[in-house]
C-alpha positions, -999 to +999 in steps of 0.1 A: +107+187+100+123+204+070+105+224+047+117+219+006+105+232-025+089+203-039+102+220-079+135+219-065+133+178-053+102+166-082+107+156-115+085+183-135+064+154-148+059+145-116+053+174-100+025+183-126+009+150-114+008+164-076-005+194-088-035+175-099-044+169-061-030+195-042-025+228-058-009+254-038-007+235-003+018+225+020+019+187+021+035+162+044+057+134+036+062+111+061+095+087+060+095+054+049+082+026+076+116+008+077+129+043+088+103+050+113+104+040+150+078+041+176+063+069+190+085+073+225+111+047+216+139+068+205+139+094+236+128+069+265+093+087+268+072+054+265+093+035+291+087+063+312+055+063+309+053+026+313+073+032+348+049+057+358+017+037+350+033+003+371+038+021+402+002+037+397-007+004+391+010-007+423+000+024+445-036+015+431-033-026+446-020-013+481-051+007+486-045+043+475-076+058+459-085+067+425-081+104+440-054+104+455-032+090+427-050+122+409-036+147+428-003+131+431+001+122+397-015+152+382-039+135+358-077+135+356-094+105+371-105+090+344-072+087+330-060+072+365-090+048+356-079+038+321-046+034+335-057+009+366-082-007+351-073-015+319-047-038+335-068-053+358-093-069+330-062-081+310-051-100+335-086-120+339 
């Protein structure tokens, strides 16, 4: 994220307006939604993470226990639960 003078990019009038709300404070302005893409989508993190949550998924089915997918997987068990059985009550 790049930090800019908001005098240097505002039109005065404008910038007076801002003023009125935030006076002195950094302020975030996030891009426009046609810009934007999904959180994960650009570097491969979601499908990833989609991978990993199948074969925990999978593991899960063939018997493995809520524990043991902790300690491999490194996550508390009660995300391992989320994980598991969130797609167990979409699918009845």
């Amino acid at each position: 994220m790049k930090y800019v003078k908001a005098e240097m990019v505002l039109p005065e009038q404008l910038l007076r307006e801002v003023q009125k709300y935030m006076n002195g404070v950094m302020m975030y302005v996030p891009k426009q939604e046609g810009d934007r893409k999904g959180w994960g989508v650009k570097s491969g993190g979601r499908q990833k993470l989609e991978q990993r949550n199948c074969e925990i998924r999978e593991l899960f089915s063939q018997g493995a226990t809520i524990d043991q997918l902790t300690e491999r997987y490194y996550l508390s068990c009660e995300t391992i639960k989320k994980i598991v059985y969130a797609r167990m009550n979409r699918r009845l």
